[in-house]
C-alpha positions in Angstrom: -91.9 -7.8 -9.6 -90.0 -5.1 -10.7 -86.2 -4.2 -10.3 -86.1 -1.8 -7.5 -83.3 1.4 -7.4 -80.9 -0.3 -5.2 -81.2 -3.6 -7.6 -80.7 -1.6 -10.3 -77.5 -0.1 -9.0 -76.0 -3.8 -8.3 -76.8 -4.7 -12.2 -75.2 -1.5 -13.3 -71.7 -1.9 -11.2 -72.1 -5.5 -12.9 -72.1 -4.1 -15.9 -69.5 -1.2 -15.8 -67.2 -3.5 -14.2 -67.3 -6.5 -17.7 -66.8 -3.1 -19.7 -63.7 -1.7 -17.7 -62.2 -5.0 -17.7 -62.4 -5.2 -21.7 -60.9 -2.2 -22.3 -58.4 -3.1 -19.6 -56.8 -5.7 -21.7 -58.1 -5.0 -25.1 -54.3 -3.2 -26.3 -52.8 -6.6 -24.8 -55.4 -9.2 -26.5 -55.4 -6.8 -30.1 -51.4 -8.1 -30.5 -52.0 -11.5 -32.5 -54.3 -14.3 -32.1 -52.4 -16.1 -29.5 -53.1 -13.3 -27.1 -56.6 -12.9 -28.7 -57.9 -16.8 -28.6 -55.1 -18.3 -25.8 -54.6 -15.3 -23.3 -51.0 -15.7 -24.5 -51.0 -19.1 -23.1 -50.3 -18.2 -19.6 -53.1 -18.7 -17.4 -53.1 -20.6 -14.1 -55.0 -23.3 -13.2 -57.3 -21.8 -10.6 -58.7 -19.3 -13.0 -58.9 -21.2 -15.7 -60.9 -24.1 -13.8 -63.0 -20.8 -12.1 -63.7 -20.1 -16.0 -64.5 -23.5 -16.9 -67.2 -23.0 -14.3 -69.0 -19.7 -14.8 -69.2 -21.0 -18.3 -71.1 -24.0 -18.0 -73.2 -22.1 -15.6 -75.3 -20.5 -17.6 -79.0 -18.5 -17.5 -80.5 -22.0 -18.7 -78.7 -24.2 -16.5 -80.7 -23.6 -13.3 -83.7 -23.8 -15.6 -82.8 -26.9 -17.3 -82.4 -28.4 -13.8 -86.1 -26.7 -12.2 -87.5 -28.1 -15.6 -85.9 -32.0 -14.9 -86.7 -31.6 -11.6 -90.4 -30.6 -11.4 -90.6 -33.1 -14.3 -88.6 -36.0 -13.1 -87.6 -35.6 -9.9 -83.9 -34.7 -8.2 -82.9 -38.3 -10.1 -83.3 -36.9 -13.3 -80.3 -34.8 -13.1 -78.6 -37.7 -14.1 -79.0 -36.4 -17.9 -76.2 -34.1 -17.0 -74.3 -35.7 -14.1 -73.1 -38.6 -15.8 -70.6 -36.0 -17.9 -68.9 -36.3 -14.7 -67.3 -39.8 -16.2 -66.0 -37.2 -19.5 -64.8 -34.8 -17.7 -62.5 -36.9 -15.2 -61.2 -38.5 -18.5 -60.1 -35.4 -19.4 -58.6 -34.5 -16.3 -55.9 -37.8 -16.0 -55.9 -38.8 -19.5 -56.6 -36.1 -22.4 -55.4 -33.2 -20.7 -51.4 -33.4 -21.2 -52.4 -35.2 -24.5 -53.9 -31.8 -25.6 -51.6 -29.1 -23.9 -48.5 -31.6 -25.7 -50.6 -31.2 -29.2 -49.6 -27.2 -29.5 -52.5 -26.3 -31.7 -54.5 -23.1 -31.1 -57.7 -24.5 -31.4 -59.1 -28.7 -30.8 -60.6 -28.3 -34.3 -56.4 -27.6 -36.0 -56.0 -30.9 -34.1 -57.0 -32.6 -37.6 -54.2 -31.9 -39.4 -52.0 -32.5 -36.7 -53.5 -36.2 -36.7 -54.7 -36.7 -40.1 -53.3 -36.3 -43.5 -54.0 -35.3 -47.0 -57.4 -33.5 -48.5 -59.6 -35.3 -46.3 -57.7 -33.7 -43.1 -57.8 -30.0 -44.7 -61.9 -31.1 -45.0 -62.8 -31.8 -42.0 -60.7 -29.0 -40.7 -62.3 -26.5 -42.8 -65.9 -28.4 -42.3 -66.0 -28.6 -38.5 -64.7 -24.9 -38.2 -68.0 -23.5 -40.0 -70.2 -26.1 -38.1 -69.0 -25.7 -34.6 -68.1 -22.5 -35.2 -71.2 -21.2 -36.4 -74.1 -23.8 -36.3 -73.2 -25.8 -33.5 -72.3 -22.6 -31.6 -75.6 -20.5 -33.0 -78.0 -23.6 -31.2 -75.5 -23.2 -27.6 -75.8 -19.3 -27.6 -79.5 -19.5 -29.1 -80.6 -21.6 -25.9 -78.6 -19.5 -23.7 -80.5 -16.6 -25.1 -83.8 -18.3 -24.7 -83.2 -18.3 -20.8 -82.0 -15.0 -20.8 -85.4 -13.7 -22.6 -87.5 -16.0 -20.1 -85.4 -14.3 -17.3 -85.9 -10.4 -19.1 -89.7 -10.8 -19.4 -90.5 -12.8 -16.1 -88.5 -10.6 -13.5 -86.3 -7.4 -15.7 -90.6 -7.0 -17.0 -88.5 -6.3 -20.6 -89.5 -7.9 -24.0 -87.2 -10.5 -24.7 -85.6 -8.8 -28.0 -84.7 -5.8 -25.0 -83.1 -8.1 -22.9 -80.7 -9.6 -25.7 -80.0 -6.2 -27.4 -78.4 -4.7 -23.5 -76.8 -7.6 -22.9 -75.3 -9.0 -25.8 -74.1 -5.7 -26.4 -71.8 -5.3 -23.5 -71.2 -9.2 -23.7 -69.7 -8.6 -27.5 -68.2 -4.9 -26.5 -65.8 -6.9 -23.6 -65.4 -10.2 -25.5 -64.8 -8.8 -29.0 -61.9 -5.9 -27.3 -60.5 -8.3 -24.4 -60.1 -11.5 -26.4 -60.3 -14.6 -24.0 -58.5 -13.0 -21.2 -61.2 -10.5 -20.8 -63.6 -13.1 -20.7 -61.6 -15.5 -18.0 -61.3 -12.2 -16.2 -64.7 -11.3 -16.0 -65.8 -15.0 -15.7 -64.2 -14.9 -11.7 -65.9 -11.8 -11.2 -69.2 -14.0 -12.6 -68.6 -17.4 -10.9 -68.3 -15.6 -7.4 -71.7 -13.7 -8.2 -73.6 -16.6 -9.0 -72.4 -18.6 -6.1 -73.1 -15.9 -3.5 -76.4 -15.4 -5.2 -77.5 -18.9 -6.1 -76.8 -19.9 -2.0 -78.1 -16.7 -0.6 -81.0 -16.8 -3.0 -82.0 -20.5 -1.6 -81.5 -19.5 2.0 -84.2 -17.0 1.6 -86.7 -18.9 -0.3 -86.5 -21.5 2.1 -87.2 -19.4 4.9 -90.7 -18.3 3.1 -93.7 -19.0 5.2 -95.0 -21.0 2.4 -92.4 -23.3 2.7 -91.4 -23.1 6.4 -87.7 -24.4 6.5 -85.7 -27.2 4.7 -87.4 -29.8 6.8 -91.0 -28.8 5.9 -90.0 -28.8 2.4 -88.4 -32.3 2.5 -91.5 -33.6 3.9 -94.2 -31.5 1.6 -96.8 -33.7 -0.5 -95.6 -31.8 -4.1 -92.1 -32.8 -2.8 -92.1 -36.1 -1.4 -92.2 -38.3 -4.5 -89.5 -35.9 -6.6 -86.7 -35.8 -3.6 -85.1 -39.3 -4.5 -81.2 -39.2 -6.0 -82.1 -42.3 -7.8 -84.7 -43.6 -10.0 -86.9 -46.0 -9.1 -84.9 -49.4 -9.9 -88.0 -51.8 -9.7 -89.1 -50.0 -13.0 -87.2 -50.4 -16.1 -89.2 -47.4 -17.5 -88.0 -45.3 -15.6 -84.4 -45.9 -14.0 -83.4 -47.1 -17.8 -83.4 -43.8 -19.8 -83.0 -41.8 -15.9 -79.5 -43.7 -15.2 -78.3 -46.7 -17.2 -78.5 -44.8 -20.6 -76.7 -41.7 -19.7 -73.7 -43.7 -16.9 -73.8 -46.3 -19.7 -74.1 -45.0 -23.3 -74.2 -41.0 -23.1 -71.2 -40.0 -21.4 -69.2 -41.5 -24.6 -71.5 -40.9 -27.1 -72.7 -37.4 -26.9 -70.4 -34.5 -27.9 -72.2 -32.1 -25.5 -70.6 -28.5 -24.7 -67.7 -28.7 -21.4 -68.6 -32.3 -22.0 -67.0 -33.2 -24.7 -65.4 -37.0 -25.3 -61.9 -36.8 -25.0 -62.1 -33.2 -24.3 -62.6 -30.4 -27.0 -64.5 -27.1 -27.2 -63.9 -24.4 -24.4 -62.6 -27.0 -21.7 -59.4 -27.9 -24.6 -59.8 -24.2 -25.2 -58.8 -23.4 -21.6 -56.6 -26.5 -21.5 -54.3 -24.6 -24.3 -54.4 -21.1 -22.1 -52.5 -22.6 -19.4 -48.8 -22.0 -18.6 -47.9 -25.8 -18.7 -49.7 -29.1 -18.2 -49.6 -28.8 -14.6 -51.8 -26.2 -14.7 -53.9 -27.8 -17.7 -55.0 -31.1 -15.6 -55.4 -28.7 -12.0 -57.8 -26.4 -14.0 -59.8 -29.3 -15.6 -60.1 -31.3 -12.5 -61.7 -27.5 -10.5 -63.7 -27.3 -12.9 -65.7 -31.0 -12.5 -65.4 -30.8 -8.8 -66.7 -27.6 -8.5 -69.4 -28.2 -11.5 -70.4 -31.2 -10.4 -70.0 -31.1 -6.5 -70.6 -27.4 -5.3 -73.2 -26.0 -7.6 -76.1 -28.1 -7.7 -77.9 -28.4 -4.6 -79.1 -24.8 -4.6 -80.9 -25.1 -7.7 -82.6 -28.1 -6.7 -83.6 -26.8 -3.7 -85.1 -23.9 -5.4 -86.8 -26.0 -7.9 -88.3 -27.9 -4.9 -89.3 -25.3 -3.4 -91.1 -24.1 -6.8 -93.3 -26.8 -6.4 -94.9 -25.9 -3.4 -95.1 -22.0 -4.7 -96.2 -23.2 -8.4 -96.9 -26.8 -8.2 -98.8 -26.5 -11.8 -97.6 -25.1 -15.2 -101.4 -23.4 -15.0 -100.0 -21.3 -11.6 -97.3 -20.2 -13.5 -99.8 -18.8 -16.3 -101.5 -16.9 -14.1 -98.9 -15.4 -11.9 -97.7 -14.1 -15.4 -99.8 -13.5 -17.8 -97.5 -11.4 -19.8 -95.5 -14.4 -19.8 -95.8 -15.4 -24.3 -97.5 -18.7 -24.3 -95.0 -20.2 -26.6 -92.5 -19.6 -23.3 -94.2 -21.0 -20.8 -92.7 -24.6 -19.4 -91.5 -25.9 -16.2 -88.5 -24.4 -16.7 -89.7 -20.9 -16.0 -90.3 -21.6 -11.9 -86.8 -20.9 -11.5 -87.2 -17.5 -12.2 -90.2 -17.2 -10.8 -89.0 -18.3 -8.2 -86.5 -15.3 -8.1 -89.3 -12.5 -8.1 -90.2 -13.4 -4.7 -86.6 -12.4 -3.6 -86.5 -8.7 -1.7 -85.1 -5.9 -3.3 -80.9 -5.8 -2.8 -80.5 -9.8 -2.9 -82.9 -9.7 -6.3 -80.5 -7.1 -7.7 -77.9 -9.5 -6.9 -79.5 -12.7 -8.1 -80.5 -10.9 -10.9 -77.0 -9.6 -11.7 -75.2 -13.5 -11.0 -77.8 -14.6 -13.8 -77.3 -11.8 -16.2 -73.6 -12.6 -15.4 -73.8 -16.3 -16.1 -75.7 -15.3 -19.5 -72.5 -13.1 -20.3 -70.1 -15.5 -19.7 -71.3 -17.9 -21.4 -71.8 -16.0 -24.5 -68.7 -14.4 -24.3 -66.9 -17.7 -24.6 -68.5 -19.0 -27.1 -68.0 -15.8 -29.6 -65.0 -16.4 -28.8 -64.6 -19.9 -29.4 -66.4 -19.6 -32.4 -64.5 -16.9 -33.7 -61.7 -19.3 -33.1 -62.4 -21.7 -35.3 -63.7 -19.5 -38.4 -60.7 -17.1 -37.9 -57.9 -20.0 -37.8 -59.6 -23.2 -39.0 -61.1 -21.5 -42.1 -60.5 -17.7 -43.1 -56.8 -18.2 -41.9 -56.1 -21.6 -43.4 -58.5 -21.3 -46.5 -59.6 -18.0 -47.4 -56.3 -15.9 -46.2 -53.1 -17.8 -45.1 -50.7 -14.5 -45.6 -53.3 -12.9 -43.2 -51.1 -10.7 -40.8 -52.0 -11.3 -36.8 -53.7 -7.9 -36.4 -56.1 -8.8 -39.7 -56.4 -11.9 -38.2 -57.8 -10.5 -34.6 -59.9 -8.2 -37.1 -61.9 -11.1 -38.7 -62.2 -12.8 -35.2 -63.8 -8.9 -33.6 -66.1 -9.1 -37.0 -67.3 -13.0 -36.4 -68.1 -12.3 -32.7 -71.0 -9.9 -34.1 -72.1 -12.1 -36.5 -72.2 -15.4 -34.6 -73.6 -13.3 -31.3 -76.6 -11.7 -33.6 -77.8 -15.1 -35.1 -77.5 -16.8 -31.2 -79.6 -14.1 -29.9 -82.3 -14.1 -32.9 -82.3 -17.8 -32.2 -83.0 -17.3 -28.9 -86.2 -15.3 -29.5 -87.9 -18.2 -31.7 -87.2 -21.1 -29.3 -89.8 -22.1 -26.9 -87.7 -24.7 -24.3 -84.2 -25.3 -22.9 -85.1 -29.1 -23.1 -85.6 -28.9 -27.0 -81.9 -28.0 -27.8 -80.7 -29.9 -24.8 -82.3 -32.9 -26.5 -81.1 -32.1 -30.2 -77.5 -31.2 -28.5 -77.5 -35.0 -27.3 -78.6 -35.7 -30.8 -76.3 -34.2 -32.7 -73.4 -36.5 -33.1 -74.2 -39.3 -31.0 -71.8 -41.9 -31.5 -69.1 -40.0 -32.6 -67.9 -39.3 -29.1 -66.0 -42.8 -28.8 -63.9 -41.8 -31.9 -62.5 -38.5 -30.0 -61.7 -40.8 -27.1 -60.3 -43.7 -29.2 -58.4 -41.2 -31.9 -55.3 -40.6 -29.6 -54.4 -44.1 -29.4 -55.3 -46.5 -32.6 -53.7 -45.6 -35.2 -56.0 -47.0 -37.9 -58.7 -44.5 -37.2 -58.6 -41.9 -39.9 -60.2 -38.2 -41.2 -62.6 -40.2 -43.4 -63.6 -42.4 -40.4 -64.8 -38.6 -38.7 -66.6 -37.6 -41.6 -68.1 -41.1 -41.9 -69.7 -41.0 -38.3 -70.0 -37.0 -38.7 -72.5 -37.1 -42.1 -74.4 -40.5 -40.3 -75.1 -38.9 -37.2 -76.6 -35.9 -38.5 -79.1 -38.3 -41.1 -79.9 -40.3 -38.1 -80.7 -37.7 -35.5 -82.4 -35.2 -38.5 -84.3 -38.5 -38.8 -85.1 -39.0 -35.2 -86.5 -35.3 -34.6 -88.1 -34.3 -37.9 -89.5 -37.3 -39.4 -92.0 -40.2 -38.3 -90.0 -41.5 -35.0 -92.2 -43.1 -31.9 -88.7 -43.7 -29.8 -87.9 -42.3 -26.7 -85.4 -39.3 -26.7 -83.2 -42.0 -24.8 -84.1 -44.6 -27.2 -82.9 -42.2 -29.6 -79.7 -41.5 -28.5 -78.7 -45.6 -27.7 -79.8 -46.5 -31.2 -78.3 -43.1 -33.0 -75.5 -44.1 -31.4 -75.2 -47.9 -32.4 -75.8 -47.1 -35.9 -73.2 -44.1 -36.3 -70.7 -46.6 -34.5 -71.4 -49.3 -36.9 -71.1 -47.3 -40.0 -68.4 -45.4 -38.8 -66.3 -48.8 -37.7 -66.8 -50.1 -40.6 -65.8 -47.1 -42.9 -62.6 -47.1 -40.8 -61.6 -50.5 -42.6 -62.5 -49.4 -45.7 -60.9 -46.4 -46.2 -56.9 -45.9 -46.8 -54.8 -44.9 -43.1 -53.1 -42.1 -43.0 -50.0 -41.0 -44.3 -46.7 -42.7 -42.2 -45.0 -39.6 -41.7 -48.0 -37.3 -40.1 -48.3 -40.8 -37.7 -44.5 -40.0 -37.0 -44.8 -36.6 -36.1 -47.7 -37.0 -34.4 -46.6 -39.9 -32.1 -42.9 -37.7 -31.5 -44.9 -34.7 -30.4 -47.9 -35.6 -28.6 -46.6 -38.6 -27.2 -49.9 -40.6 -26.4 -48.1 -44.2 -26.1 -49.8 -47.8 -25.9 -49.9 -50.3 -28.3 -52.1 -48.6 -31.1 -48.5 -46.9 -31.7 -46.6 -49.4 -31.5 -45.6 -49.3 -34.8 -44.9 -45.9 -34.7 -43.0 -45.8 -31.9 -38.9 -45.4 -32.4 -37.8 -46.3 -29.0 -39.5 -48.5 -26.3 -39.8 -46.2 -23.5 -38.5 -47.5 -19.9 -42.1 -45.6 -18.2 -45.1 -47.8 -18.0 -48.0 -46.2 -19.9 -49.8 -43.8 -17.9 -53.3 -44.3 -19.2 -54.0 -47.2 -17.1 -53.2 -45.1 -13.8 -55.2 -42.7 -15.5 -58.1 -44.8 -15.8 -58.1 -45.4 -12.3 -57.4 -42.1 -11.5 -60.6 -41.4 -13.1 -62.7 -43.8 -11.2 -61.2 -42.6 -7.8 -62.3 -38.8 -9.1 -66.0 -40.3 -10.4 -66.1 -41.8 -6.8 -64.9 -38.3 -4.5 -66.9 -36.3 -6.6 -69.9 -38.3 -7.1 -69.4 -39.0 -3.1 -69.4 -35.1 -2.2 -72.9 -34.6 -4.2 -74.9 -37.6 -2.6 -73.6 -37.5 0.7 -74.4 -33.4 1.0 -77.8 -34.5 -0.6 -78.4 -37.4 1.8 -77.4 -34.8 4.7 -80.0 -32.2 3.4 -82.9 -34.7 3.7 -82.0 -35.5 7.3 -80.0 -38.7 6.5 -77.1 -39.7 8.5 -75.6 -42.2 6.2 -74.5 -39.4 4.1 -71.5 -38.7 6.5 -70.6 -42.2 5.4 -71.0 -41.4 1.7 -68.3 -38.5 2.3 -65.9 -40.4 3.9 -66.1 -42.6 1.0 -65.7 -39.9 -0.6 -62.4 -38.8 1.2 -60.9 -41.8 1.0 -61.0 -41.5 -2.5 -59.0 -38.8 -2.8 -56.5 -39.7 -0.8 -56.1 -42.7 -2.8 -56.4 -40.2 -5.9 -53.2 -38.0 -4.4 -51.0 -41.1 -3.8 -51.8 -42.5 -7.3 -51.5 -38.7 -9.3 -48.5 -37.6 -9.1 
């Protein structure tokens, strides 16, 4: 089905309006990097949570959930929704930790905690990893959905699809700086709501599928509609729930995920005003990620399996569609061309809009890290701020060219979801446990770092019969072994960057005990935090079974939301 006039029009205001705002603010971002990579640090909490959220929702989310749904059922969103336990960590724990730490990016965090050559190294390492290869497999899935998207309902080749909208993605991003992306990402999250809910209203109302009810109750449906895996069969409810509640959460340094915090989310965390408005936006952004957004994707995902219950239906519904693209996770746009013209223009423009914004943050971010973490602090240091906002205009091009060409040789979200997972499990207790022993050291990171990458390059390109989730538990038991025991036998760091870093971050506890001048009269707030944590887990957790336990007809998920409200009651008596 092709865009019709009116759809057109909708995509086109879209457009004009991601332009107009770049150019807006582009004099004010162009000043010096703080106003280029921070939004001059003075951003409140509500848009910066708002952007937190457009950004994780990208063209491949919805996909990546039709795919784990038609393949494993509504449980095996548990992949993603055990983050939750990350991001609530961040919230009452790592937040104020990070806003406290001054730095411009997570990745200048090194050498605020770590001393000597070995600091300066895995500053300088990190920045071109996560900066550019890291950041070229996110923006290279991302583009993968947005080509699925171009050639299933735009009828474009992919390669057309990337060139139209990473242009306008890099001409706001690359003149705006990060405020033009936050901007622009309020403008996107309220799309992609209105279009996501709207969109699933409709579809549910198609004579094929006959109401919510008839849906619930279809025979493609009935035996994928269950929030949890089967717990009479190890096989399944193991790598579904226990591995990703029990190991992945810590273990996995997955984008907005991140242990500890780090990436965009920290990103945002140093654009706020203050830490007030550092812990408000992180805790939006996992109600509303984990909480609000989901449901209408599954729903449409369901729904795909009465419309296209087989990957063969897909085929033949498109056959333009390249055979090296085809997979589950195309039903969800599918899905979309049975939309009528006006709300397909807008669906079309929240997805297009969720493509941007996620691409626009991480050029940014990206261009963060290889403008301050390498060119500035290796290549350059007398750089002046407007040479330095140069570099960063000229690394958004780069880093949004190879993402996009990466996007047009992939096949499946799941591949780079899986290697994403991969990538560095293990290391993710070391970002939690750095703020508060002080023994762990920059050679302890580059330990678990190098060991992590052998391991998973071993698990995915040579002779493995694991499980992806067997992968990931014993990835991470190795890299935490190695990297435990390197810790022990390498030299601490120096006393004085321990001082300065204890006197300015503040983290507390008895790792620093040591370290600490004066015994402060306060308790220490990570314990309340922790509990903090558990009560947000509960609420939020609480909001997205009870709604889902309401959607199937089930009564008892009123209970599930009291639960829920009780918890955060409990939460705003203990937070203060």
């Amino acid at each position: 089905m092709m865009l019709s006039t009116l759809d057109w029009t909708i995509v086109g205001v879209y457009f004009a309006v991601s332009l107009i705002v770049g150019i807006w603010v582009s004099k004010q971002a162009g000043q010096d990097t703080k106003s280029f990579f921070l939004a001059g640090r003075n951003m409140p909490w509500w848009l910066l949570g708002v952007s937190m959220v457009a950004t994780t929702f990208s063209t491949d989310t919805p996909n990546l959930v039709t795919d784990l749904v038609r393949q494993n059922g509504v449980s095996g969103n548990w992949a993603w929704w055990a983050f939750l336990l990350t991001g609530m960590l961040t919230v009452f724990v790592y937040a104020n930790l990070w806003h406290r730490s001054g730095v411009l990016t997570d990745i200048e965090f090194y050498e605020l905690r770590y001393s000597g050559k070995a600091a300066a190294f895995l500053r300088g390492f990190r920045a071109l990893y996560l900066g550019l290869v890291f950041n070229v497999l996110v923006m290279g899935a991302v583009s993968l959905a947005a080509v699925k998207f171009g050639e299933i309902v735009l009828g474009w080749p992919g390669w057309m699809t990337l060139t139209i909208a990473c242009s306008i993605t890099l001409a706001y991003s690359a003149l705006g700086g990060l405020k033009a992306v936050i901007i622009t990402d309020f403008v996107q999250f309220t799309l992609a709501m209105i279009g996501s809910i709207w969109g699933m209203f409709y579809i549910l109302g198609l004579p094929e599928i006959g109401g919510l009810s008839n849906l619930i109750s279809h025979a493609n449906v009935t035996d994928k509609i269950a929030l949890f895996p089967d717990l009479s069969n190890p096989n399944v409810w193991v790598p579904v729930l226990l591995v990703p509640l029990a190991v992945q959460w810590w273990a996995s340094y997955y984008p907005g995920s991140e242990p500890g915090g780090g990436g965009y989310i920290a990103q945002r965390m140093f654009s706020a005003k203050d830490e007030q408005n550092a812990v408000g936006a992180t805790f939006l952004f996992n109600v509303a990620h984990y909480a609000l957004r989901p449901w209408p994707w599954i729903l449409i995902a369901l729904s795909s399996l009465v419309i296209f219950p087989e990957l063969t239906d897909l085929q033949q519904a498109f056959p333009n569609l390249p055979a090296d693209k085809l997979g589950h996770d195309v039903a969800y746009p599918a899905m979309l061309t049975l939309l009528p013209s006006g709300l397909l223009g807008l669906v079309a423009a929240s997805l297009i809009a969720a493509f941007m914004s996620t691409m626009s943050t991480q050029v940014n971010l990206g261009a963060s890290y290889l403008v301050n973490d390498f060119y500035h602090r290796f290549i350059k240091p007398k750089a002046s701020e407007k040479e330095l906002v140069m570099a960063g205009r000229l690394f958004s091009v780069v880093s949004i060219i190879l993402g996009g060409g990466l996007g047009l040789l992939l096949s499946s979200a799941g591949q780079i979801f899986t290697l994403l997972l991969m990538i560095g499990a293990g290391t993710g207790l070391i970002y939690i446990l750095r703020w508060f022993w002080w023994r762990i050291n920059a050679y302890t990171e580059i330990v678990a770092m190098v060991s992590s990458l052998i391991i998973a390059g071993y698990f995915n390109f040579g002779d493995s019969t694991l499980e992806g989730w067997q992968k990931i538990v014993v990835g991470a038991g190795l890299t935490t072994i190695v990297w435990i025991t390197a810790t022990y036998f390498t030299p601490p760091d120096e006393e004085k960057t321990l001082q300065n870093f204890v006197k300015k971050v503040k983290p507390g506890g008895p790792g620093w005990s040591k370290y600490t001048e004066e015994p402060s009269s306060a308790p220490w707030p990570v314990p309340r935090g922790v509990l903090c944590m558990t009560l947000g887990c509960i609420a939020v957790y609480g909001i997205l079974i009870g709604v889902g336990q309401l959607l199937y007809g089930n009564t008892f998920g009123v209970a599930i939301l009291g639960l829920s409200g009780l918890s955060v009651y409990g939460l705003s008596r203990l937070w203060k």
